[in-house]
C-alpha positions as CSV (number, residue, x, y, z in Angstrom):
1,X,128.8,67.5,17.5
2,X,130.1,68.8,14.4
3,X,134.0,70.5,13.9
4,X,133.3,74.4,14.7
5,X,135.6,74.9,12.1
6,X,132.8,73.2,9.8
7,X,130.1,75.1,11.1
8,X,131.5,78.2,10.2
9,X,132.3,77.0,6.8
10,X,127.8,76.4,6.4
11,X,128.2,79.7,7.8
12,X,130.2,81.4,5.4
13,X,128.5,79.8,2.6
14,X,125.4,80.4,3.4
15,X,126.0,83.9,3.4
16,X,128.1,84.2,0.7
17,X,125.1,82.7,-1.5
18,X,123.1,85.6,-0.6
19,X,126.2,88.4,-0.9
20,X,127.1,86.7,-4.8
21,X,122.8,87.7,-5.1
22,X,123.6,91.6,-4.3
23,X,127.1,91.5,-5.8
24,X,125.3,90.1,-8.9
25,X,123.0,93.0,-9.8
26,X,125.8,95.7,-9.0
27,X,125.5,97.9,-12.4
28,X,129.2,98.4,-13.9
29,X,128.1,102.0,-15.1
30,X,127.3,102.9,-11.3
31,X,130.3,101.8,-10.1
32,X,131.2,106.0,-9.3
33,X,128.3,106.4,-7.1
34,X,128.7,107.5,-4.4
35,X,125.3,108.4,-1.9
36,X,126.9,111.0,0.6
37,X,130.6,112.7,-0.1
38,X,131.0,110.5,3.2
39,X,130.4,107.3,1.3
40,X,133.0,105.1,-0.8
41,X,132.0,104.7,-4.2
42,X,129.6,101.6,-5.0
43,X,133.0,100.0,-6.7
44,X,135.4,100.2,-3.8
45,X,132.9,99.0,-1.6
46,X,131.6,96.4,-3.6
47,X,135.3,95.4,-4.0
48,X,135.5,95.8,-0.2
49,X,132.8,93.5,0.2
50,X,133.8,90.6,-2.3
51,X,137.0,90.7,-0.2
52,X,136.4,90.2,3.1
53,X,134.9,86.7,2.0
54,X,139.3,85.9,1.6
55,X,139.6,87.6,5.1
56,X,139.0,83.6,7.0
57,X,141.2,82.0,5.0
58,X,144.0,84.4,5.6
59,X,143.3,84.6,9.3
60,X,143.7,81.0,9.4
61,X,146.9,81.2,7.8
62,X,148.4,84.0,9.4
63,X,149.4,85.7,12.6
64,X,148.2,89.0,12.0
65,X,147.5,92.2,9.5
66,X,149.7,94.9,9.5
67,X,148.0,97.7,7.6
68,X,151.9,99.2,7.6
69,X,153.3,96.3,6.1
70,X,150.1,94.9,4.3
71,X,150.6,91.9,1.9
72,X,147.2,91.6,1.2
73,X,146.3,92.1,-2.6
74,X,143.1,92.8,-4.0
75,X,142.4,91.7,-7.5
76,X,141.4,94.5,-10.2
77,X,137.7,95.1,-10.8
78,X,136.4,96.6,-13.3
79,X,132.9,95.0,-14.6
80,X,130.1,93.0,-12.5
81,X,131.4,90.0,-14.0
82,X,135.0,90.9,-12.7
83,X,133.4,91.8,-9.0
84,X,131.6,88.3,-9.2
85,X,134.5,86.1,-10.3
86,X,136.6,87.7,-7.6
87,X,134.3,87.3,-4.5
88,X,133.9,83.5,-6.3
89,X,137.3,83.3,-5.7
90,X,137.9,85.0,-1.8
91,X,135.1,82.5,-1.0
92,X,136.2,79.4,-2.2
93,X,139.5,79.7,-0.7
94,X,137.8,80.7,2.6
95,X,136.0,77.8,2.3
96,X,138.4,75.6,1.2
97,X,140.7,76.7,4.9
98,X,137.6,76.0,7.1
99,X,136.7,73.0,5.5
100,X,140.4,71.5,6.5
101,X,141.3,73.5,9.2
102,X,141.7,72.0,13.0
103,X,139.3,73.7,15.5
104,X,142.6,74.2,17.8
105,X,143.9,76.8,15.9
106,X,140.4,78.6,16.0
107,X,141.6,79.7,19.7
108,X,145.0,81.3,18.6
109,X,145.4,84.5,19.1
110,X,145.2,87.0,15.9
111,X,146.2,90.6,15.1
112,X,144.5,93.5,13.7
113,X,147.3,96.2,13.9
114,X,148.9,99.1,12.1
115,X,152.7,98.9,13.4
116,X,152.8,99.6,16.8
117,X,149.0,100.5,17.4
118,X,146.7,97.2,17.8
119,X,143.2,97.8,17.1
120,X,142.4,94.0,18.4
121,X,143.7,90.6,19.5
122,X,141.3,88.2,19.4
123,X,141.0,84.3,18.9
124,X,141.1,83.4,15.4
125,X,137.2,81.8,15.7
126,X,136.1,85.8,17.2
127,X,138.0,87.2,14.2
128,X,136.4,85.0,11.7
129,X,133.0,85.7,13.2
130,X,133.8,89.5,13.1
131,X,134.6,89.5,9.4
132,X,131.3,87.5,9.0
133,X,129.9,90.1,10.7
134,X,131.8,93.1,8.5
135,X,130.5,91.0,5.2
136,X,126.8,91.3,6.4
137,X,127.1,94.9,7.6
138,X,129.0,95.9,4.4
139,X,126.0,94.0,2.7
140,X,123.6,95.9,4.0
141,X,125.3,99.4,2.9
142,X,125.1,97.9,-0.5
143,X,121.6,97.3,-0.1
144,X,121.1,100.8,0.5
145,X,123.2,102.4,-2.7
146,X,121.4,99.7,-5.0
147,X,117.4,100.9,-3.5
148,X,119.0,104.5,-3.9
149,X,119.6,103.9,-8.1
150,X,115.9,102.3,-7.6
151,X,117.2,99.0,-8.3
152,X,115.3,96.0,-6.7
153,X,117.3,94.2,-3.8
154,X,117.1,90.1,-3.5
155,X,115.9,89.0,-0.5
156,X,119.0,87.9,2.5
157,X,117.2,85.7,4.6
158,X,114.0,85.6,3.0
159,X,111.9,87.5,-0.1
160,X,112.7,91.5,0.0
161,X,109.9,93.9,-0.7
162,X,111.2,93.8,-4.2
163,X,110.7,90.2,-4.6
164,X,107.5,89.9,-2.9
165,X,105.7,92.5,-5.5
166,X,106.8,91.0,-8.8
């Protein structure tokens, strides 16, 4: 059978092909819209979502995130182009980790905290899986700002409605 380390890299590829496809077509001149005074702005999610594609490489390399004492840095966006190069490079990093890292440490324990309040502890493979899970789901919310502005969605796991009228 093949490293589960491995598998999650096909994973993580695979969707990341389809997330560069929505990242791709966000407009630079929306990047202020916002659907709902509820909603983050189509840039910081977009950011948000380019990001989380660096999120299993740095849980393979750390312990934990501290939201108090956060290291994390997120590059500066400010065109498609920019939004594009950086998810290009959160993925290829995340990538690069699974593709060498040891399936042992997939069942060390990793921390999702902010100082003294833990909001989980969770094997490193269950965190992984979760931010595969936050990409999709922070995909889909894309989806829905990008139909609002009219503008036709690529298909994830197939053609979209978009795709199959043209």
């Amino acid at each position: 059978m093949e490293k589960l380390s491995k598998l999650l890299a096909k994973e993580l590829e695979l969707e990341g092909n389809t997330t560069r496809k929505m990242l791709s077509i966000v407009p630079n001149d929306k990047f202020d819209y916002k659907p709902h005074e509820k909603s983050m702005a189509m840039k910081n999610l977009a950011t948000h979502l380019a990001d989380i594609a660096s999120w299993p490489e740095m849980i393979l390399t750390t312990t934990e995130l501290d939201f108090e004492n956060n290291t994390h840095q997120i590059d500066e966006v400010n065109t498609t182009l920019d939004l594009v190069k950086f998810f290009d490079k959160c993925l290829e990093k995340s990538l690069s980790a699974l593709r060498q890292a040891d399936d042992e440490c997939l069942t060390e324990v990793w921390t999702l905290r902010s100082g003294a309040q833990i909001y989980s502890e969770d094997s490193k493979y269950e965190t992984i899986r979760m931010s595969m899970a936050q990409q999709i789901h922070h995909r889909a919310q894309l989806g829905v700002y990008l139909r609002l502005l009219n503008i036709p969605i690529p298909g994830s796991y197939g053609p979209s409605a978009d795709e199959m009228t043209m």
